[in-house]
VEXDREN-2710 file (C-alpha; in Angstrom, 1 decimal):
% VEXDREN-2710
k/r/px/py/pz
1/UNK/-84.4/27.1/-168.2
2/UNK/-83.5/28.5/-171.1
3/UNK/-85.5/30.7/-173.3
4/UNK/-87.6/28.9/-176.5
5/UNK/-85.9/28.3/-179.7
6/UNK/-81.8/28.7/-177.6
7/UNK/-79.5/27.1/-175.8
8/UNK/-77.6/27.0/-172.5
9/UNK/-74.3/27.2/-174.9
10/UNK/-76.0/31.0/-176.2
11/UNK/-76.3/32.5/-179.6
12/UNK/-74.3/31.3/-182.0
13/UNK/-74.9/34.0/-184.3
14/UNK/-72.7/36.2/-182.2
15/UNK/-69.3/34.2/-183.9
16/UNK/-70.3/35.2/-187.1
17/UNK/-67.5/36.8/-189.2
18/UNK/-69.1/36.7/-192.4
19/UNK/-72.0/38.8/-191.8
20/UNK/-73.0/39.1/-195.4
21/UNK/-76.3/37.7/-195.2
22/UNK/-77.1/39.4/-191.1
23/UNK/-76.0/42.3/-192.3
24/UNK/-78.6/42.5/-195.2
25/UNK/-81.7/41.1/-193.4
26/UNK/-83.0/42.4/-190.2
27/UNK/-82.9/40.3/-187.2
28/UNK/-87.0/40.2/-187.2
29/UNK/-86.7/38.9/-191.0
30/UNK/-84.3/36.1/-190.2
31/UNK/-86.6/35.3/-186.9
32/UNK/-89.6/35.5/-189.5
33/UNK/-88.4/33.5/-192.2
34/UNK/-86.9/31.0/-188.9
35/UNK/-90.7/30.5/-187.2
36/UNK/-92.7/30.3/-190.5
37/UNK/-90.4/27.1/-191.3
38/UNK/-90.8/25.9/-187.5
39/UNK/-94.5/26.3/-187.4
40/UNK/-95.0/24.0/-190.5
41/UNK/-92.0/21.2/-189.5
42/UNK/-91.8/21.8/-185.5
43/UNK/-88.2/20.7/-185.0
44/UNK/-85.1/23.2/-186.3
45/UNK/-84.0/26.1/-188.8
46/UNK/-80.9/27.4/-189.2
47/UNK/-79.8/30.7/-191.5
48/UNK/-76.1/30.1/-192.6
49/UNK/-73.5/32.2/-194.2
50/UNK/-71.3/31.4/-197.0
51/UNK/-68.3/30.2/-194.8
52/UNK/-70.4/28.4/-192.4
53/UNK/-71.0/30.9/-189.8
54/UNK/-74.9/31.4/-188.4
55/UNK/-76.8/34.3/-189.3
56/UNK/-79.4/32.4/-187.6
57/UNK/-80.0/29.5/-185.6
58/UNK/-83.6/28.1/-183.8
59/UNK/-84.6/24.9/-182.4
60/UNK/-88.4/24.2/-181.6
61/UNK/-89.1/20.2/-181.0
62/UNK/-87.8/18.8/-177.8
63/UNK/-85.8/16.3/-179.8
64/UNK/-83.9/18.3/-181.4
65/UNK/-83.1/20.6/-178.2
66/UNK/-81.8/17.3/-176.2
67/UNK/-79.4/15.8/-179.1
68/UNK/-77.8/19.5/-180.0
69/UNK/-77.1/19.8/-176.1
70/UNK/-76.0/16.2/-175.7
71/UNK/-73.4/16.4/-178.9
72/UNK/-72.2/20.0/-177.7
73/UNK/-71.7/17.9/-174.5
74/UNK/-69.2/16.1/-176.4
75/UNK/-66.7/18.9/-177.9
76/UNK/-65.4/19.3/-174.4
77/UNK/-64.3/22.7/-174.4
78/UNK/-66.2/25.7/-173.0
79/UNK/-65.7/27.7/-176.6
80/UNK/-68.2/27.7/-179.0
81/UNK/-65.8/28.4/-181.7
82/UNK/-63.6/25.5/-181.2
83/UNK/-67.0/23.4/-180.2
84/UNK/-68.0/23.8/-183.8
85/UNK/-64.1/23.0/-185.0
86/UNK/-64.4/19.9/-183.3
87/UNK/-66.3/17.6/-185.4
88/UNK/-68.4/16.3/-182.4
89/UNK/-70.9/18.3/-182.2
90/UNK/-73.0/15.8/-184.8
91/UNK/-76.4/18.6/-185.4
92/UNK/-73.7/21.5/-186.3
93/UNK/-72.3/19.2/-188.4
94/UNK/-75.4/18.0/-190.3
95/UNK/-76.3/21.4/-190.3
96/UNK/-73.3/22.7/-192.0
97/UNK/-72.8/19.8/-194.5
98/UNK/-76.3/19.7/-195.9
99/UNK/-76.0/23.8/-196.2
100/UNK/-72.7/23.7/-197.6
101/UNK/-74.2/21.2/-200.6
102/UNK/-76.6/23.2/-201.3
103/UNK/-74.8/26.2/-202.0
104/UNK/-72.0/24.1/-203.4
105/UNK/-74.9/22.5/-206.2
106/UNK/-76.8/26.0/-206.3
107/UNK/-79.9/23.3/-205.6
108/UNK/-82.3/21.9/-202.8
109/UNK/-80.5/19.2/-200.5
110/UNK/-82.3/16.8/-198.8
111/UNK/-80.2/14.5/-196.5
112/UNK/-80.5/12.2/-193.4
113/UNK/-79.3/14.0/-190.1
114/UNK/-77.4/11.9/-187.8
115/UNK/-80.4/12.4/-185.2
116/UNK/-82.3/10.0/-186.9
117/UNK/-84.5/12.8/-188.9
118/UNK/-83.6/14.7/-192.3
119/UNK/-82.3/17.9/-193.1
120/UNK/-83.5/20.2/-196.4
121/UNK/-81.4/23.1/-196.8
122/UNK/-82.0/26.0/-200.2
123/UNK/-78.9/28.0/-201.1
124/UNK/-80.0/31.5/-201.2
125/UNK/-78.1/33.4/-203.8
126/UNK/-77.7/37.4/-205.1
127/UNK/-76.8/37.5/-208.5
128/UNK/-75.3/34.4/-209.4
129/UNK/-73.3/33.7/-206.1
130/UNK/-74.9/31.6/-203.4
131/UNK/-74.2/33.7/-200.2
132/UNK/-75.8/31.0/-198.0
133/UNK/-78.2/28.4/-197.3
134/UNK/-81.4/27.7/-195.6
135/UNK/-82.5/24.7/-194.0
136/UNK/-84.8/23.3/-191.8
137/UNK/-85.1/19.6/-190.0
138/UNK/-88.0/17.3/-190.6
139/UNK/-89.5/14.3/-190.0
140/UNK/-91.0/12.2/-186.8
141/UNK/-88.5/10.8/-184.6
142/UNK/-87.6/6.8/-184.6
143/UNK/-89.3/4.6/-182.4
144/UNK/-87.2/1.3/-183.9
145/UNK/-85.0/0.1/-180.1
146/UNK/-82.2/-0.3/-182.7
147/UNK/-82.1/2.9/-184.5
148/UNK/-82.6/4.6/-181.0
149/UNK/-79.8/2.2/-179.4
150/UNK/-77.3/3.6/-182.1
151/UNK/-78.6/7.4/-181.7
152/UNK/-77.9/7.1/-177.9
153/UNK/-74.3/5.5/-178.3
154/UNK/-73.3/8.5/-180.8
155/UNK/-74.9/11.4/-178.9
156/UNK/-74.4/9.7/-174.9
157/UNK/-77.4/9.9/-174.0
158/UNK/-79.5/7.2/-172.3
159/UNK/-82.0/5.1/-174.8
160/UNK/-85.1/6.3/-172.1
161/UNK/-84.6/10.1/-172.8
162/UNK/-84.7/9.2/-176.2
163/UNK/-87.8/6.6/-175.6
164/UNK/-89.5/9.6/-173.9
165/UNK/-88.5/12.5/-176.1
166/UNK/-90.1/11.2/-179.5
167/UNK/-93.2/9.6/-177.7
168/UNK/-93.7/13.5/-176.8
169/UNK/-93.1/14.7/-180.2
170/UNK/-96.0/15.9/-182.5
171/UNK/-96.3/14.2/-185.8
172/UNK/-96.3/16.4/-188.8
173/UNK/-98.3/15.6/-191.9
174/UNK/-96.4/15.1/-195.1
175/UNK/-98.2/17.8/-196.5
176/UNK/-96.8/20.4/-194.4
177/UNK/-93.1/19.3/-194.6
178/UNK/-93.8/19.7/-198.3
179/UNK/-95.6/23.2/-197.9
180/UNK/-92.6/24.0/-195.7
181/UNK/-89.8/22.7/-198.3
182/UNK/-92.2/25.0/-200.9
183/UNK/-91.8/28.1/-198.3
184/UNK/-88.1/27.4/-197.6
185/UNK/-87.1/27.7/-201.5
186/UNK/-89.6/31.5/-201.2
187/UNK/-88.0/32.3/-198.4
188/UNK/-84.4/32.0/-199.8
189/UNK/-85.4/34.0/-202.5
190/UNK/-86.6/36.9/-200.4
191/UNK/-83.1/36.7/-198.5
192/UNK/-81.1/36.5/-201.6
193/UNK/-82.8/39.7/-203.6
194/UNK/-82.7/41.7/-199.8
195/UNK/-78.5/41.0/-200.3
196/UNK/-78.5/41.9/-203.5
197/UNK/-80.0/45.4/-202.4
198/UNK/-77.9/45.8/-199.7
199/UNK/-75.0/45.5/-201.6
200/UNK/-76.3/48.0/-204.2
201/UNK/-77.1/50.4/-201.3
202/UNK/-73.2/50.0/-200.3
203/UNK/-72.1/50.1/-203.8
204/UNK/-74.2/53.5/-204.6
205/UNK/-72.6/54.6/-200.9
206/UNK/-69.0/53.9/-202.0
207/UNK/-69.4/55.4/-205.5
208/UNK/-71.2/58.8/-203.7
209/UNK/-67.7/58.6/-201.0
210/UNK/-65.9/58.4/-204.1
211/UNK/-67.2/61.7/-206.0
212/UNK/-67.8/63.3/-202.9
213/UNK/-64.2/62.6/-202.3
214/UNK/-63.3/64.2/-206.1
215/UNK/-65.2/66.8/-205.6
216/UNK/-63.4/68.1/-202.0
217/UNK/-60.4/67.4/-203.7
218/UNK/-61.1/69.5/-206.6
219/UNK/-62.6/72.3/-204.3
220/UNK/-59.3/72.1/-202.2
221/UNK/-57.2/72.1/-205.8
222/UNK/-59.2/74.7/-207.2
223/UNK/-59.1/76.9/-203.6
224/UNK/-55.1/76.7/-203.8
225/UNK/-55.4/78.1/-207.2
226/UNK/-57.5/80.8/-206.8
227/UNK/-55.5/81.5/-203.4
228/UNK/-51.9/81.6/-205.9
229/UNK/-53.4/83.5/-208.6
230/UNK/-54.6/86.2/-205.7
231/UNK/-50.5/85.8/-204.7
232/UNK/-49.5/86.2/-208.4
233/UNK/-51.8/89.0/-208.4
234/UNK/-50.5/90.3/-206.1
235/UNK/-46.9/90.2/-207.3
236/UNK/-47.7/91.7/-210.3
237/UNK/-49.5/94.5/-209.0
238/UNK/-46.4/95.5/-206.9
239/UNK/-43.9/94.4/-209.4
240/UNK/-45.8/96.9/-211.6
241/UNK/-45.8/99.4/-209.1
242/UNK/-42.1/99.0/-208.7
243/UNK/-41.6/99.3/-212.4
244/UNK/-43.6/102.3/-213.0
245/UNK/-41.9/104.0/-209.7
246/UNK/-38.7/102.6/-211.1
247/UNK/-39.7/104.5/-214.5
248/UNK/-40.9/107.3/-213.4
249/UNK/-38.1/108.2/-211.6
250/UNK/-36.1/108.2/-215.1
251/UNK/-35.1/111.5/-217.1
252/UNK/-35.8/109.7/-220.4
253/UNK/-39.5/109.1/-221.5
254/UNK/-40.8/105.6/-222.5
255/UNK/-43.5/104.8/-224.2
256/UNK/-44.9/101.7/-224.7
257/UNK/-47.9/100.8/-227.4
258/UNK/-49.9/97.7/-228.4
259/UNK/-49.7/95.4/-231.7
260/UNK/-52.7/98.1/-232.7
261/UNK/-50.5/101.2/-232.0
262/UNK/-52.3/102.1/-229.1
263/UNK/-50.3/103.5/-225.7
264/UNK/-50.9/101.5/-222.9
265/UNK/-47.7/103.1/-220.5
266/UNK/-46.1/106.2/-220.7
267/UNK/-43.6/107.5/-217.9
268/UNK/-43.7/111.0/-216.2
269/UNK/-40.7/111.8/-217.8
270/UNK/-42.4/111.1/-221.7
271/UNK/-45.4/113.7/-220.7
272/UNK/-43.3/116.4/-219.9
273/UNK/-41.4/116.0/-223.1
274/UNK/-45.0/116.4/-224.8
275/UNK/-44.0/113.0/-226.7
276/UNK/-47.1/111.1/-226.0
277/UNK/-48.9/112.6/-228.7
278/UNK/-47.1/110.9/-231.5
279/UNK/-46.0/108.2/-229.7
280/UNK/-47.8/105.6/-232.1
281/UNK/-49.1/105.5/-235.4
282/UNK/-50.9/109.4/-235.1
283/UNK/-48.4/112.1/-235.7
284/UNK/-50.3/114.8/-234.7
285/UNK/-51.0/118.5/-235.7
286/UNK/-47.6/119.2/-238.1
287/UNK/-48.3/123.0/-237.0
288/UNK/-48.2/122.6/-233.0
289/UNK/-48.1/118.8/-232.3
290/UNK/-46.1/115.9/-234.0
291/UNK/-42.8/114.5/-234.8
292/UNK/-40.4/116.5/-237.3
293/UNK/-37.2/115.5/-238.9
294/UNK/-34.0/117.3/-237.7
295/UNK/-34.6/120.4/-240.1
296/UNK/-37.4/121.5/-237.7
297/UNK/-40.0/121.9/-240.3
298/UNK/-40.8/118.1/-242.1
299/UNK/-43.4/116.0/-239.9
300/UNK/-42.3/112.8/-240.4
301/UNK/-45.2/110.3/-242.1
302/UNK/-47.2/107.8/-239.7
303/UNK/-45.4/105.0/-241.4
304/UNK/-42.0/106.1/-240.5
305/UNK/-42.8/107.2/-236.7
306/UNK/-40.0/105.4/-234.8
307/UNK/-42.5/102.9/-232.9
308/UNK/-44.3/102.7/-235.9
309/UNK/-41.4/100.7/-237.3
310/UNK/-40.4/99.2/-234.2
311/UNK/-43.6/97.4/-234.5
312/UNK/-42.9/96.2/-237.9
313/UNK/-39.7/94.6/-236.3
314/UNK/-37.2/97.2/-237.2
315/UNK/-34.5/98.5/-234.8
316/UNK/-34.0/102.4/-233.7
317/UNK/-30.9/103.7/-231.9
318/UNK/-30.6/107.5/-231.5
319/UNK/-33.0/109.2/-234.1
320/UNK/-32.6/112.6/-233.4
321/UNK/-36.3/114.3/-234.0
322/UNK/-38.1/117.1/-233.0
323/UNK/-41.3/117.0/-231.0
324/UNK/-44.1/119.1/-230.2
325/UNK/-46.7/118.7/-227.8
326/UNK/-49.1/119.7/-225.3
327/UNK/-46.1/119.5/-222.7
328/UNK/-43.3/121.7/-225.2
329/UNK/-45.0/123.3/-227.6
330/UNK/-42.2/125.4/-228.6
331/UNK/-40.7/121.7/-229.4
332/UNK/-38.0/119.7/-227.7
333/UNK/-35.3/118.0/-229.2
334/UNK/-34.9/114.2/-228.7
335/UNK/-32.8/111.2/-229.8
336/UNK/-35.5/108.1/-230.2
337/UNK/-34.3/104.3/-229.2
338/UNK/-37.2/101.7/-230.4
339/UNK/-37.3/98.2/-230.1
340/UNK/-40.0/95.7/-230.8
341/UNK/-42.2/93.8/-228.0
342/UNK/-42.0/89.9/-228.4
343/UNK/-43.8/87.2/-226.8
344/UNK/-41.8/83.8/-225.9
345/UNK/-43.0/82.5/-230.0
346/UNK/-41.1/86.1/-231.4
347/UNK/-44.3/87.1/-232.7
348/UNK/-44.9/91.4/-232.0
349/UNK/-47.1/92.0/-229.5
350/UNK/-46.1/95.9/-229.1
351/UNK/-43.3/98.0/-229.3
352/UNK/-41.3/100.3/-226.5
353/UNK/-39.8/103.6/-227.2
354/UNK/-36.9/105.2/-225.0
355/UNK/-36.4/109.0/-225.9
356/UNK/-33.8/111.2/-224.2
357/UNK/-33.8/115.1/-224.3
358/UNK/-30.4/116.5/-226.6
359/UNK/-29.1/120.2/-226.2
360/UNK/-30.0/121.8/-229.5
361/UNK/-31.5/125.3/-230.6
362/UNK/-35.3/125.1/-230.7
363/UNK/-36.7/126.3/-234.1
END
């Protein structure tokens, strides 16, 4: 025999598709919410989804047990799916109809069932969508030969099982159906705010996938940069190494100087000449450091310093000049070659001074 409250056919439940409302409320809840309505009506309750699919489904009186078997009898096919597609089985029906109403008016439906009871069904809604119904049969059955005569032709089953299955049926007071109906309408409530949350919860979870999702993306984006900046780095330290080898290796001296005047590069090649004393705006000691105009003896003024003017934009090809320095302090002869430091906008960000030594007597 099969187990109270199912049916040789199984659990219908197990078809659902939907799963909006069993998803949200815990199989104990549904059972819960199920047996509370049973214990007050004694005959059926159903939990159904939005697209007609059960969340849940009991039967309690032995009335209602025989005529759901009897009209699955009648789908003839072994699937429960295309059972319910069939449009015989006559309580799936009811069930369905009455539910569908009820969600479709967004208001309590109380309808005849074609089992000779009724059937009041709730919608039960989150937010302003009705994501189901629930409904429960009532009512004693019908003890009128003709009413019973009819019931047995639509469900084929003999007028004696039917004699015998409602003189075994408990009466229920009018009181409790309506303390039932009263629970029903609570009930839907409870199963309706329980959606509600669990689709908050899975909003709140997809919104926390989301940033989580930003925020590995942007530690990924932000590794890759920090990984090419290393690489860029990199490059520039041994593209600077290069450079300054490259320079190094010259036999004329550069200097190169801020937009303040300071030096920021001299070669090997501008320290031996004893030139990066006055390479910027300071022109030294006159009397054994500093620049001097080609009679040997005239320093020349800060202002007219070859990289001096370089960084006021002005152009300098072969200045002949004298030098002295801590690296020739007997002074060196030297043509100058300035030019000023740009960035990509032409402003001056610096200037660059190329000096080569000349054969001349010293002074």
């Amino acid at each position: 025999r099969p187990a109270p409250g199912k049916q040789p056919y199984g659990d219908l439940g197990e078809l659902n598709t939907c799963r909006v409302v069993a998803g949200a409320v815990p199989p104990e809840v549904l059972n819960g919410v199920a047996r509370d309505c049973l214990d007050l009506a004694g005959t059926s309750a159903a939990v159904l989804e939005a697209n007609g699919d059960y969340a849940l489904g009991m039967l309690a009186s032995g009335w209602c047990r025989m005529l759901d078997e009897a009209s699955r009898g009648l789908c003839a096919t072994p699937d429960n799916g295309e059972a319910m597609r069939s449009g015989r089985w006559h309580c799936h029906e009811s069930c369905r109809a009455v539910s569908q109403a009820a969600m479709e008016t967004g208001q309590p439906v109380d309808r005849a069932c074609p089992g000779g009871l009724r059937r009041y069904a709730v919608p039960i809604r989150a937010g302003d969508e009705a994501v189901g119904a629930l409904s429960f049969g009532y009512g004693d059955p019908p003890q009128s030969p003709r009413t019973l005569r009819e019931i047995a032709a639509r469900y084929d089953v003999s007028v004696e099982q039917l004699r015998v299955a409602a003189q075994v049926s408990e009466p229920r007071p009018p009181a409790l159906v309506e303390m039932a109906k009263e629970r029903l309408q609570v009930s839907a409530r409870l199963l309706g705010a329980m959606v509600e949350r669990r689709r908050a919860e899975q909003e709140l979870q997809q919104w926390n996938e989301v940033l989580e999702q930003r925020v590995r993306e942007r530690t990924a984006a932000l590794a890759r940069r920090a990984l090419e900046l290393l690489h860029s780095e990199e490059a520039l330290r041994q593209q600077s190494t290069i450079l300054r080898s490259i320079l190094d290796s010259m036999g004329d001296g550069v200097i190169v100087a801020d937009q303040d005047g300071s030096l920021i590069f001299t070669n090997a090649a501008a320290q031996r000449l004893g030139a990066e004393s006055g390479g910027g705006g300071d022109a030294g000691a006159p009397e054994r450091y500093g620049w001097f105009r080609p009679d040997g003896v005239t320093p020349y003024p800060a202002s007219e310093l070859p990289l001096t003017r370089a960084m006021r934009g002005e152009t300098i090809d072969g200045l002949e000049l004298l030098v002295r320095g801590p690296g020739a302090p007997d002074g060196a002869w030297l043509t100058a070659t300035a030019r000023p430091l740009r960035d990509p906008a032409g402003f001056i960000k610096g200037g660059v001074l190329v000096l080569r030594a000349v054969t001349r007597q010293s002074v």
